[in-house]
C-alpha positions in Angstrom: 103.4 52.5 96.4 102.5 56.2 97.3 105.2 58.3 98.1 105.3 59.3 101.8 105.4 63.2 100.8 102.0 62.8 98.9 99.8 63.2 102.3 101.9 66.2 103.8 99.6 68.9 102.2 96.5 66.7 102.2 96.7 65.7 105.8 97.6 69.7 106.7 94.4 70.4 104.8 92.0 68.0 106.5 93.7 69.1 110.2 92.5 73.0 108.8 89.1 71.7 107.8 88.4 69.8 110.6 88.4 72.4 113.2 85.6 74.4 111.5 84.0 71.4 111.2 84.1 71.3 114.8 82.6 74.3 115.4 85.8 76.7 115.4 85.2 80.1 113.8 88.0 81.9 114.5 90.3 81.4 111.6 93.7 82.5 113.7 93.0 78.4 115.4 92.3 77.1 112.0 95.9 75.0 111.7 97.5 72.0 110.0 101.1 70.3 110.5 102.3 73.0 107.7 101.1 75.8 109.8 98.1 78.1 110.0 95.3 78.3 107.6 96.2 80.9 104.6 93.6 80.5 102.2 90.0 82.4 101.8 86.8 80.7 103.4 85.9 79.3 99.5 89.2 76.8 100.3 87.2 75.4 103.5 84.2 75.0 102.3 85.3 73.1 99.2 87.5 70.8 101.3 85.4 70.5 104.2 83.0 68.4 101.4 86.0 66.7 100.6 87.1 65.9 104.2 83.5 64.4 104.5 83.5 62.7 101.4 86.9 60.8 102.3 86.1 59.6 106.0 87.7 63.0 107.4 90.4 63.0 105.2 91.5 58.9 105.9 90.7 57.7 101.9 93.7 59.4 99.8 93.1 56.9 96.8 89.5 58.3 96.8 90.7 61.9 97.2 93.3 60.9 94.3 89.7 59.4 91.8 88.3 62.6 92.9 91.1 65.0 91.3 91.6 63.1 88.4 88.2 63.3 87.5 88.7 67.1 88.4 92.0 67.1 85.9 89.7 66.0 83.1 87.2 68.4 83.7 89.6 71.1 84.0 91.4 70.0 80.4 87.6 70.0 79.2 87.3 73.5 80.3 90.8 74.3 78.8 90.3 72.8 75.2 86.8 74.6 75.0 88.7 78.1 75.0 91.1 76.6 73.1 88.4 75.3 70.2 86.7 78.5 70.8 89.4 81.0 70.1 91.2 78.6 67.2 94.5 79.8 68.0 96.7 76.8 68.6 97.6 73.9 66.6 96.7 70.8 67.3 99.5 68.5 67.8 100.2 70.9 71.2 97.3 69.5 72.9 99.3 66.2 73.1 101.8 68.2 75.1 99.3 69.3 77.5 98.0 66.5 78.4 100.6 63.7 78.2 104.2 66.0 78.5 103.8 66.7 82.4 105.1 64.7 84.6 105.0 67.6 87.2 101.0 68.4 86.6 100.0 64.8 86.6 101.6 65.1 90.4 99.9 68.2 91.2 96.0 67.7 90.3 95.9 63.6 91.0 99.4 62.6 93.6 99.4 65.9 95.9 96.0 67.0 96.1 96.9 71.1 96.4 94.2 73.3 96.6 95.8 75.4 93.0 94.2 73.1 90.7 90.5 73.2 92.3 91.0 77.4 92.0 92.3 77.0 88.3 89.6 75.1 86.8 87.0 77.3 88.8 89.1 80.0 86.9 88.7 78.6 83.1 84.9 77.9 83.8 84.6 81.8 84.6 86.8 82.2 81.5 84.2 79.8 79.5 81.4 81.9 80.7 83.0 85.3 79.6 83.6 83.7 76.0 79.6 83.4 76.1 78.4 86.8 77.3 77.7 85.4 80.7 79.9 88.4 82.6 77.7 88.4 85.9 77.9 84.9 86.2 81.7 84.3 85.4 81.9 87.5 87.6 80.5 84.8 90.5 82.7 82.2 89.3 85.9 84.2 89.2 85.3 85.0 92.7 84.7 81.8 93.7 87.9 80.9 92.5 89.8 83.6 94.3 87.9 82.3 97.1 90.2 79.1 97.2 93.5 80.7 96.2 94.9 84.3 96.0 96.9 83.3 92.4 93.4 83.7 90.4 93.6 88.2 91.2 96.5 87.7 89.4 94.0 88.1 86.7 91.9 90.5 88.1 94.0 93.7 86.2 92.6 92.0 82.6 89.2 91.4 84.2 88.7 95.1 84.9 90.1 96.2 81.6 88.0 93.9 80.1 84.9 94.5 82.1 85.5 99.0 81.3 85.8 97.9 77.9 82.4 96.3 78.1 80.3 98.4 80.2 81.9 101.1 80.8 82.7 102.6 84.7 79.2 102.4 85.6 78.5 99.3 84.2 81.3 97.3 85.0 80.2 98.6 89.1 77.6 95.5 89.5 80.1 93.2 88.0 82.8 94.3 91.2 79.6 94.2 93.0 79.1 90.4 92.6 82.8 89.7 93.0 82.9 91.5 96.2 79.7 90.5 97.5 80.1 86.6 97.5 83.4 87.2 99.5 81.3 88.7 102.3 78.9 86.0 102.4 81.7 83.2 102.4 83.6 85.0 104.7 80.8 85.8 107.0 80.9 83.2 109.7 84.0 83.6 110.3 84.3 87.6 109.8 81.4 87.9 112.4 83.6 86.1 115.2 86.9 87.8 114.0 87.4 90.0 111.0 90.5 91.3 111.6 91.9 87.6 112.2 89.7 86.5 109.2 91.6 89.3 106.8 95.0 89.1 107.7 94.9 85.4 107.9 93.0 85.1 104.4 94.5 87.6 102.4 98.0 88.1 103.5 100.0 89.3 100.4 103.2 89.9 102.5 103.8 86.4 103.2 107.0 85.7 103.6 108.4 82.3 101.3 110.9 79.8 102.2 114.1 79.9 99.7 114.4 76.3 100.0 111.4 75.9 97.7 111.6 78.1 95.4 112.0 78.1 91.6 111.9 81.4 90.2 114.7 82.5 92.4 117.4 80.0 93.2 120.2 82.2 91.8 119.9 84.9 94.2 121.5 84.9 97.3 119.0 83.9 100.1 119.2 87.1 102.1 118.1 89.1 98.8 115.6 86.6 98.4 114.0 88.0 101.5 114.6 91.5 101.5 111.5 93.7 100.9 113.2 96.2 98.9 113.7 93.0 96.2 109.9 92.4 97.0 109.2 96.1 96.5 111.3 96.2 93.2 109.1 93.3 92.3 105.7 94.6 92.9 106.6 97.4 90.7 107.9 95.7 87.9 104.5 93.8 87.8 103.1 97.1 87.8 105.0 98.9 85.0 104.3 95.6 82.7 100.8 95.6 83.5 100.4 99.7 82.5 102.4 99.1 79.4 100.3 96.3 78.1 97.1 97.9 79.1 98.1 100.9 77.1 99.9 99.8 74.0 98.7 96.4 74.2 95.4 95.7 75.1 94.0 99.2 74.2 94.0 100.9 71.2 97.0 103.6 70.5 94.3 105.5 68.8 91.9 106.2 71.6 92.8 108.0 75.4 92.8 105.2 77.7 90.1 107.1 79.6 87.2 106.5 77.5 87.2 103.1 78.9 85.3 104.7 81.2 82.8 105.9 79.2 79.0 104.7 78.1 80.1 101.8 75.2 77.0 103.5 73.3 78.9 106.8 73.5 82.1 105.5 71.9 83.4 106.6 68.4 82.7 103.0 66.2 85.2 100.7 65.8 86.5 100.2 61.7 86.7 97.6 60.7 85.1 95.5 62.9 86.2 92.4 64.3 85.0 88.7 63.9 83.2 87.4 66.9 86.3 84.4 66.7 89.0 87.9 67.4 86.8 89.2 70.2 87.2 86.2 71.6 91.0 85.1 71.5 91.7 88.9 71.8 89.7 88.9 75.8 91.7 85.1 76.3 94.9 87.3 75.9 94.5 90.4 77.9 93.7 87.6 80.4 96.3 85.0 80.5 98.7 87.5 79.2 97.7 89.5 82.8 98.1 86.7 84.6 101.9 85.7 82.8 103.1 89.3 83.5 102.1 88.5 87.7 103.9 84.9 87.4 106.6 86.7 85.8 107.3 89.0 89.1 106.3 86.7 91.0 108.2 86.6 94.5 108.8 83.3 94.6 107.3 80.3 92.5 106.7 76.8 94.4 106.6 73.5 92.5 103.0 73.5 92.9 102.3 77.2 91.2 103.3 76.4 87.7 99.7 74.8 87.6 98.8 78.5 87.6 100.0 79.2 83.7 100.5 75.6 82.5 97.2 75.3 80.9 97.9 78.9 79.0 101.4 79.0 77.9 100.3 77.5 74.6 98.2 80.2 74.2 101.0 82.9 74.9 103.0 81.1 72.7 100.7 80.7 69.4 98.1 83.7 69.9 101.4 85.9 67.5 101.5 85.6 63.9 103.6 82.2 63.3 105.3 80.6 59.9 105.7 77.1 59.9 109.2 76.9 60.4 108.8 79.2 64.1 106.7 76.2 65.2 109.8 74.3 66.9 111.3 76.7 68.8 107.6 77.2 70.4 107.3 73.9 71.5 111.4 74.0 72.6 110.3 76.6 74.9 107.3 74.4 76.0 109.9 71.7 76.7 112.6 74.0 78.6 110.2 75.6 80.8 108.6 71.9 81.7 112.5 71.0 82.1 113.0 73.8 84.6 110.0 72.9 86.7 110.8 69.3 86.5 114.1 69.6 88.3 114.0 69.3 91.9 115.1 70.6 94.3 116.1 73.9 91.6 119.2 75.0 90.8 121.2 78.0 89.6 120.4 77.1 86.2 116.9 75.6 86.2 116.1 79.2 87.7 117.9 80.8 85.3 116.9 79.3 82.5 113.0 79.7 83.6 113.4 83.5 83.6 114.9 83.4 80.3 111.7 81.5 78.9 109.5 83.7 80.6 111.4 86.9 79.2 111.3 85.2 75.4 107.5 85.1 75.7 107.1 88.4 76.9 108.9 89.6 73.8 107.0 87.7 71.6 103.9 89.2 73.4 105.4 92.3 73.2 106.6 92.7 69.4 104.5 89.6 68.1 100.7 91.6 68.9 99.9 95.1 67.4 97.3 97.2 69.7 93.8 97.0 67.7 90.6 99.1 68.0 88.8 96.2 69.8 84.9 96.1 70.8 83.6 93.6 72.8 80.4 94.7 71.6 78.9 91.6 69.6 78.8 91.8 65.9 75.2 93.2 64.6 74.1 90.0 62.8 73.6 88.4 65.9 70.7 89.2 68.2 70.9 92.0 70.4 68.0 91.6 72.6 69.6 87.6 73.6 72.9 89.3 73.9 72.0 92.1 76.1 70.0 89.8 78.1 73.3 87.3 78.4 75.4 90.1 79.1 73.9 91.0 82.2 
């Protein structure tokens, strides 16, 4: 028997959807039982085919089919950058797929909108892994389209796309991204912009303390005091500048010549294997993205979808002996713990940060900053390459 919480987000998003299938346009009268619509027009369009696909939102079970088919789709996605980047053992894909109670109940019980913007996300990833920048450009885009989480990201997309092209060449890249959110957001930015962008993009949305995870130890008026969201923002900050400099970028090299021509740039020596290119752009990536879940200012039940599928990653991508494998997977374990226990306490909250800080060491002391060039290897084509790049 389905719990009677599972349609309380569902039902808010069909009531959202509906009235711009109605004909409404201005997205300040876009509302659900939850409240008002707070998503980008990419969430609306997606589950405006959804609400027609269900009888206006009345068939949950086939909603439910619908997401698990997205779930394995999105593992698919997932064990392709996995396979691709040969990082991880094996024996931890059992973990993510069977070990999660509390994803199972996101993607297929609760139908949130997070897990349609993830596995957008690790498509656009997928894409980046095969020199297809302008179209995972699209897709990323797409994703942030649906939910804000994915700019979380965004800081290791730019470094990645200067690294690649350049300043001038990474321009028609942020070109694309920009450019598909004015066209999604056009019917609704032509009737009211301003309601369209405050509505859509609001990052100083305020979050309810009785939901939160990350948090729970703080007193509640802290909780929702903008100097602690302030001290926040620039935490997330200085960790993002410090990785950038020391860990994503060579110690070598100025940071600025990023910015220049990638012809123009001194050679890299040695040279690294198209397999390191590859696992070293998944980490400036999901390592960006931990670093923003880290500070974030609050973390919902449904938002650990947003790093699940790439603490693996974090965990394996350092140097490890055989015997450092257990503690790994003990951290797996604690951190599932934490979001497992409901409603959070003192120490589930506590114990979260403290897993999130021991992976940001190991990120920290566990990678050495490397002269990396994203610039394929010469044995392989460059005419298909230069073509696939674009």
């Amino acid at each position: 028997r389905r719990p009677a919480d599972t349609e309380i987000d569902w039902k808010a998003y069909m009531q959202e959807v509906e009235g711009f299938a109605n004909g409404t346009l201005d997205y300040t009268q876009l509302k659900g039982d939850t409240g008002p619509l707070v998503y980008p027009a990419g969430f609306v369009y997606i589950f405006l085919g959804l609400y027609h696909a269900t009888g206006r939102g009345a068939d949950i079970r086939l909603a439910q089919y619908l997401f698990a088919g997205l779930y394995l789709l999105n593992l698919l996605l997932v064990f392709r950058i996995y396979c691709r980047t040969n990082k991880v053992p094996p024996y931890v894909f059992f973990f993510m797929c069977c070990a999660s109670y509390r994803i199972h109940s996101i993607f297929v019980l609760r139908l949130f909108n997070d897990p349609v913007a993830m596995a957008i996300l690790f498509l656009a990833i997928n894409l980046f892994l095969e020199e297809r920048w302008s179209w995972g450009c699209l897709l990323f885009s797409l994703a942030v389209s649906v939910k804000m989480n994915i700019l979380l990201f965004a800081p290791g997309l730019l470094f990645l796309l200067l690294q690649r092209f350049g300043l001038l060449g990474c321009i028609p890249k942020l070109c694309i991204c920009a450019l598909l959110q004015v066209v999604l957001g056009l019917p609704f930015l032509l009737v009211n912009p301003v309601g369209y962008l405050t509505r859509s993009f609001d990052l100083g949305r305020q979050f309810q303390f009785k939901w939160t995870v990350n948090w729970r130890f703080l007193p509640e008026e802290v909780f929702h005091n903008r100097v602690f969201h302030a001290a926040l923002l620039l935490a997330h900050l200085a960790g993002l500048g410090l990785f950038a400099l020391h860990r994503w970028h060579s110690s070598k090299e100025n940071i600025l010549t990023l910015l220049k021509d990638p012809a123009k740039r001194k050679p890299t020596s040695p040279r690294l294997t198209v397999n390191n290119i590859l696992a070293w752009i998944v980490f400036i990536l999901f390592s960006s993205n931990f670093l923003g879940v880290c500070c974030s200012r609050s973390l919902h039940y449904q938002f650990y979808v947003w790093y699940f599928h790439t603490l693996p990653y974090l965990l394996w991508c350092t140097p490890t002996t055989k015997l450092a494998h257990m503690p790994k997977v003990l951290l797996l374990g604690v951190i599932e713990l934490c979001w497992n226990t409901y409603p959070s306490t003192v120490c589930s909250s506590l114990s979260l940060h403290i897993c999130h800080g021991l992976i940001l060491l190991q990120l920290w002391y566990g990678t050495a900053p490397a002269s990396v060039s994203l610039t394929p290897p010469p044995s392989r084509k460059p005419t298909a390459m230069s073509k696939k790049a674009q």
